[in-house]
C-alpha positions, 0 to 999 in steps of 0.5 A, spaced: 520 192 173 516 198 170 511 203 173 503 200 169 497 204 172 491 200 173 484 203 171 480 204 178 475 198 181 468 202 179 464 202 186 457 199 187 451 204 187 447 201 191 439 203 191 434 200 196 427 202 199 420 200 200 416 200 194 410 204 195 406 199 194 410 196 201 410 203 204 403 204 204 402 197 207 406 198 212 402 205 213 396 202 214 398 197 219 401 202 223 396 207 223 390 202 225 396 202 231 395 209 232 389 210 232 388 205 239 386 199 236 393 196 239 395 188 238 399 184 235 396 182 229 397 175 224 394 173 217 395 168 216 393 162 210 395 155 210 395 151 204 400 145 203 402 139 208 406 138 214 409 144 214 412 147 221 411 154 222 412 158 229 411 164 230 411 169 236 411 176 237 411 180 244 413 187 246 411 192 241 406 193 237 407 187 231 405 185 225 405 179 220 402 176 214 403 169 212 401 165 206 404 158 204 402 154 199 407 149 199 408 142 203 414 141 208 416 148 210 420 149 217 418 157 218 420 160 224 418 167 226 419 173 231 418 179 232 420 182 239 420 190 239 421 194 245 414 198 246 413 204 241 417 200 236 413 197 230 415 191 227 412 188 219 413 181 216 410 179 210 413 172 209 410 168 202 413 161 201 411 157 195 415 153 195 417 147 199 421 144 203 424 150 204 428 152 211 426 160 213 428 164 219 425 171 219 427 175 227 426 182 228 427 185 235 430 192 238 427 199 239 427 201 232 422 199 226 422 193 222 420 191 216 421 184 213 418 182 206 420 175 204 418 171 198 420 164 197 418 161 189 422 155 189 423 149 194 429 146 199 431 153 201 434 156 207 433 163 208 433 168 214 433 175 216 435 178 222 434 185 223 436 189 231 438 194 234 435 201 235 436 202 228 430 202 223 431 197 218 428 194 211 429 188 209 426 185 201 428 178 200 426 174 193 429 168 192 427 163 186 429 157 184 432 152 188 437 150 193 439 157 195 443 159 202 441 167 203 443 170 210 441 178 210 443 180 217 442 189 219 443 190 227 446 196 231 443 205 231 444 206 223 437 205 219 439 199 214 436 197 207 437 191 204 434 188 197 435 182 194 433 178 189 436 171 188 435 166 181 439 162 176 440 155 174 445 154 179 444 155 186 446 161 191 450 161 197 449 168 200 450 172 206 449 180 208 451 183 214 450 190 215 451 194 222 454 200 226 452 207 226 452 210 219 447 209 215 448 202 210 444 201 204 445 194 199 441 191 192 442 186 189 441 187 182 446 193 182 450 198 177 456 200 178 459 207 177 462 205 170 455 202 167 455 195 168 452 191 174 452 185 177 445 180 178 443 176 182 443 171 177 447 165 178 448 160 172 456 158 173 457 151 175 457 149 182 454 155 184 455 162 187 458 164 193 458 172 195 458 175 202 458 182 204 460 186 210 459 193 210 460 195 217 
Protein backbone atom coordinates (compact mmCIF):
# COMPACT_ATOMS: atom_id res chain seq x y z
CA UNK A 1 0.00 0.00 0.00
CA UNK A 2 1.66 3.36 -0.68
CA UNK A 3 0.26 6.96 0.63
CA UNK A 4 -0.05 8.73 -3.54
CA UNK A 5 -2.02 12.15 -3.42
CA UNK A 6 -4.12 13.15 -6.20
CA UNK A 7 -4.26 16.76 -7.77
CA UNK A 8 -7.57 18.28 -6.66
CA UNK A 9 -10.69 18.09 -8.88
CA UNK A 10 -10.94 22.00 -10.34
CA UNK A 11 -14.20 23.21 -9.56
CA UNK A 12 -16.67 24.92 -11.97
CA UNK A 13 -16.77 28.73 -12.50
CA UNK A 14 -20.00 29.41 -13.25
CA UNK A 15 -20.92 32.58 -14.93
CA UNK A 16 -24.83 33.40 -15.65
CA UNK A 17 -26.88 36.66 -16.55
CA UNK A 18 -29.09 38.24 -19.06
CA UNK A 19 -27.63 40.13 -21.72
CA UNK A 20 -28.10 43.61 -21.91
CA UNK A 21 -29.83 43.27 -24.64
CA UNK A 22 -32.52 40.77 -22.66
CA UNK A 23 -32.17 43.03 -19.64
CA UNK A 24 -33.55 46.03 -21.62
CA UNK A 25 -36.25 43.90 -23.38
CA UNK A 26 -37.15 42.79 -19.93
CA UNK A 27 -37.25 46.48 -18.58
CA UNK A 28 -39.06 47.74 -21.22
CA UNK A 29 -42.10 45.08 -20.60
CA UNK A 30 -42.05 45.85 -17.04
CA UNK A 31 -42.06 49.61 -17.21
CA UNK A 32 -45.07 49.59 -19.89
CA UNK A 33 -46.68 47.71 -16.62
CA UNK A 34 -45.68 50.22 -14.34
CA UNK A 35 -46.72 52.95 -16.17
CA UNK A 36 -50.73 51.77 -15.76
CA UNK A 37 -50.81 50.01 -18.99
CA UNK A 38 -51.67 46.50 -17.04
CA UNK A 39 -52.48 43.38 -18.98
CA UNK A 40 -50.99 40.42 -19.98
CA UNK A 41 -49.37 40.45 -23.28
CA UNK A 42 -48.85 37.93 -26.33
CA UNK A 43 -46.75 38.57 -29.49
CA UNK A 44 -47.11 36.03 -31.26
CA UNK A 45 -46.05 35.02 -35.27
CA UNK A 46 -46.90 31.60 -36.91
CA UNK A 47 -45.26 30.65 -39.82
CA UNK A 48 -45.57 26.68 -40.45
CA UNK A 49 -48.01 23.96 -40.33
CA UNK A 50 -49.91 21.80 -37.74
CA UNK A 51 -48.19 23.11 -34.83
CA UNK A 52 -49.77 23.14 -31.45
CA UNK A 53 -49.41 25.64 -29.37
CA UNK A 54 -51.14 26.52 -25.88
CA UNK A 55 -50.58 29.29 -23.79
CA UNK A 56 -52.14 30.88 -20.63
CA UNK A 57 -51.17 33.45 -18.47
CA UNK A 58 -53.33 34.51 -15.12
CA UNK A 59 -52.25 36.28 -11.92
CA UNK A 60 -49.73 38.73 -12.20
CA UNK A 61 -48.77 40.70 -14.86
CA UNK A 62 -47.11 38.56 -17.91
CA UNK A 63 -45.49 38.62 -21.09
CA UNK A 64 -44.86 36.34 -24.00
CA UNK A 65 -43.46 36.77 -27.38
CA UNK A 66 -43.68 33.82 -29.65
CA UNK A 67 -42.39 33.18 -33.10
CA UNK A 68 -42.47 29.84 -34.99
CA UNK A 69 -41.24 29.19 -38.27
CA UNK A 70 -41.33 25.36 -38.09
CA UNK A 71 -44.16 22.56 -38.77
CA UNK A 72 -45.22 20.18 -36.08
CA UNK A 73 -44.26 21.74 -33.08
CA UNK A 74 -46.13 20.89 -29.57
CA UNK A 75 -45.45 23.96 -27.52
CA UNK A 76 -46.84 24.49 -24.07
CA UNK A 77 -46.71 27.70 -22.03
CA UNK A 78 -47.68 29.00 -18.73
CA UNK A 79 -47.06 31.71 -16.86
CA UNK A 80 -49.15 32.00 -13.54
CA UNK A 81 -47.57 34.72 -11.24
CA UNK A 82 -48.63 35.80 -7.78
CA UNK A 83 -49.81 39.72 -8.14
CA UNK A 84 -46.95 41.93 -8.08
CA UNK A 85 -44.88 39.49 -9.81
CA UNK A 86 -43.85 39.74 -13.31
CA UNK A 87 -43.21 36.83 -15.63
CA UNK A 88 -40.89 37.25 -19.52
CA UNK A 89 -41.02 34.40 -21.97
CA UNK A 90 -39.21 34.74 -25.24
CA UNK A 91 -39.66 30.99 -26.89
CA UNK A 92 -38.33 31.03 -30.53
CA UNK A 93 -38.86 27.81 -32.25
CA UNK A 94 -37.11 27.03 -35.80
CA UNK A 95 -37.30 23.86 -36.14
CA UNK A 96 -40.01 21.14 -36.11
CA UNK A 97 -41.48 18.46 -34.55
CA UNK A 98 -39.85 19.91 -31.66
CA UNK A 99 -41.91 19.08 -28.02
CA UNK A 100 -41.24 22.52 -25.61
CA UNK A 101 -42.82 23.04 -22.41
CA UNK A 102 -41.99 26.27 -20.78
CA UNK A 103 -43.99 26.97 -16.98
CA UNK A 104 -43.16 29.88 -14.63
CA UNK A 105 -45.36 30.63 -11.48
CA UNK A 106 -44.77 31.79 -8.02
CA UNK A 107 -44.29 35.55 -6.26
CA UNK A 108 -41.03 36.22 -7.37
CA UNK A 109 -39.96 37.36 -11.10
CA UNK A 110 -39.41 35.14 -14.20
CA UNK A 111 -37.73 35.30 -17.10
CA UNK A 112 -37.36 32.36 -19.89
CA UNK A 113 -35.69 32.92 -23.37
CA UNK A 114 -35.76 29.64 -25.19
CA UNK A 115 -34.63 29.37 -28.54
CA UNK A 116 -34.91 25.92 -30.38
CA UNK A 117 -32.79 25.72 -34.26
CA UNK A 118 -33.06 22.14 -34.89
CA UNK A 119 -36.01 19.75 -34.94
CA UNK A 120 -37.48 16.55 -32.97
CA UNK A 121 -36.49 18.18 -29.41
CA UNK A 122 -37.81 18.02 -26.19
CA UNK A 123 -37.45 20.81 -24.07
CA UNK A 124 -38.65 22.59 -20.66
CA UNK A 125 -38.14 25.27 -18.45
CA UNK A 126 -39.90 25.24 -15.22
CA UNK A 127 -39.05 28.02 -13.00
CA UNK A 128 -41.15 28.68 -9.13
CA UNK A 129 -41.07 29.73 -5.95
CA UNK A 130 -40.57 32.90 -4.61
CA UNK A 131 -37.02 33.24 -5.82
CA UNK A 132 -36.46 35.47 -8.96
CA UNK A 133 -35.03 33.28 -11.60
CA UNK A 134 -33.60 33.16 -15.16
CA UNK A 135 -33.48 30.74 -17.56
CA UNK A 136 -31.28 31.24 -21.40
CA UNK A 137 -31.86 27.83 -23.08
CA UNK A 138 -30.21 27.45 -26.84
CA UNK A 139 -30.74 24.13 -28.20
CA UNK A 140 -29.20 23.54 -31.96
CA UNK A 141 -29.25 20.44 -33.80
CA UNK A 142 -31.66 17.61 -33.36
CA UNK A 143 -32.94 14.88 -31.08
CA UNK A 144 -31.77 16.52 -27.86
CA UNK A 145 -33.62 16.13 -24.28
CA UNK A 146 -33.10 19.22 -21.96
CA UNK A 147 -34.96 19.97 -18.56
CA UNK A 148 -33.76 23.07 -16.55
CA UNK A 149 -35.77 23.26 -13.39
CA UNK A 150 -35.16 26.58 -10.79
CA UNK A 151 -37.90 26.79 -7.97
CA UNK A 152 -37.71 27.76 -4.04
CA UNK A 153 -36.66 31.58 -2.34
CA UNK A 154 -32.90 31.83 -3.96
CA UNK A 155 -32.92 33.65 -7.15
CA UNK A 156 -31.34 31.18 -9.79
CA UNK A 157 -29.62 31.58 -13.10
CA UNK A 158 -29.33 29.30 -15.67
CA UNK A 159 -27.65 29.44 -19.17
CA UNK A 160 -27.45 26.57 -21.67
CA UNK A 161 -26.20 26.24 -24.90
CA UNK A 162 -26.67 22.67 -26.28
CA UNK A 163 -25.17 21.14 -29.98
CA UNK A 164 -23.06 18.81 -31.66
CA UNK A 165 -23.49 15.73 -34.01
CA UNK A 166 -24.68 13.68 -31.10
CA UNK A 167 -27.73 14.54 -29.30
CA UNK A 168 -27.76 15.63 -25.60
CA UNK A 169 -29.67 14.35 -22.82
CA UNK A 170 -29.85 17.09 -20.28
CA UNK A 171 -31.30 17.80 -16.88
CA UNK A 172 -30.91 20.88 -14.29
CA UNK A 173 -32.15 21.27 -11.41
CA UNK A 174 -31.55 24.18 -8.93
CA UNK A 175 -33.35 25.07 -5.68
CA UNK A 176 -33.34 26.17 -2.25
CA UNK A 177 -32.70 29.36 -0.39
CA UNK A 178 -29.04 30.16 -1.51
CA UNK A 179 -28.31 31.91 -4.50
CA UNK A 180 -27.48 29.27 -7.53
CA UNK A 181 -25.99 30.07 -10.78
CA UNK A 182 -25.13 27.53 -13.93
CA UNK A 183 -23.71 28.01 -17.69
CA UNK A 184 -22.88 25.65 -19.89
CA UNK A 185 -20.30 26.40 -21.57
CA UNK A 186 -18.01 26.72 -18.50
CA UNK A 187 -14.37 27.36 -17.20
CA UNK A 188 -13.08 25.38 -14.73
CA UNK A 189 -10.65 26.99 -11.75
CA UNK A 190 -7.56 25.18 -13.65
CA UNK A 191 -8.29 26.64 -17.17
CA UNK A 192 -10.04 24.29 -19.01
CA UNK A 193 -13.71 24.27 -19.75
CA UNK A 194 -16.42 22.02 -20.54
CA UNK A 195 -18.92 22.70 -23.81
CA UNK A 196 -21.94 21.88 -24.36
CA UNK A 197 -20.98 20.17 -27.62
CA UNK A 198 -21.78 16.64 -28.01
CA UNK A 199 -19.84 14.73 -30.47
CA UNK A 200 -19.42 10.96 -28.60
CA UNK A 201 -21.09 8.34 -30.20
CA UNK A 202 -24.61 7.49 -28.46
CA UNK A 203 -24.86 10.90 -27.25
CA UNK A 204 -24.16 12.79 -23.84
CA UNK A 205 -25.94 12.45 -20.58
CA UNK A 206 -25.20 14.96 -17.78
CA UNK A 207 -27.52 16.29 -14.86
CA UNK A 208 -26.77 18.59 -12.40
CA UNK A 209 -28.45 19.29 -9.03
CA UNK A 210 -27.28 22.15 -6.95
CA UNK A 211 -29.39 22.19 -4.09
Amino acid sequence: FTDETYPPVPTPVYSAAPTTAQQQRMDTALATVNAGNVGDTFEGTVTGDSNNIYIEQAGGISYINLLVLGNSNDINLKQDMTTGAHGYNETTIIGSSNDIDVLQEGSGNKAAFVTIGGSSNNAEVIQKGSGEHYAYLTINGSGHDASIIQEGSGNHDAVVTLDGSQPWNFDLNQSGSTDKTYSLPHTLTDGSSVNGTCSAIGGCNLTVNQN
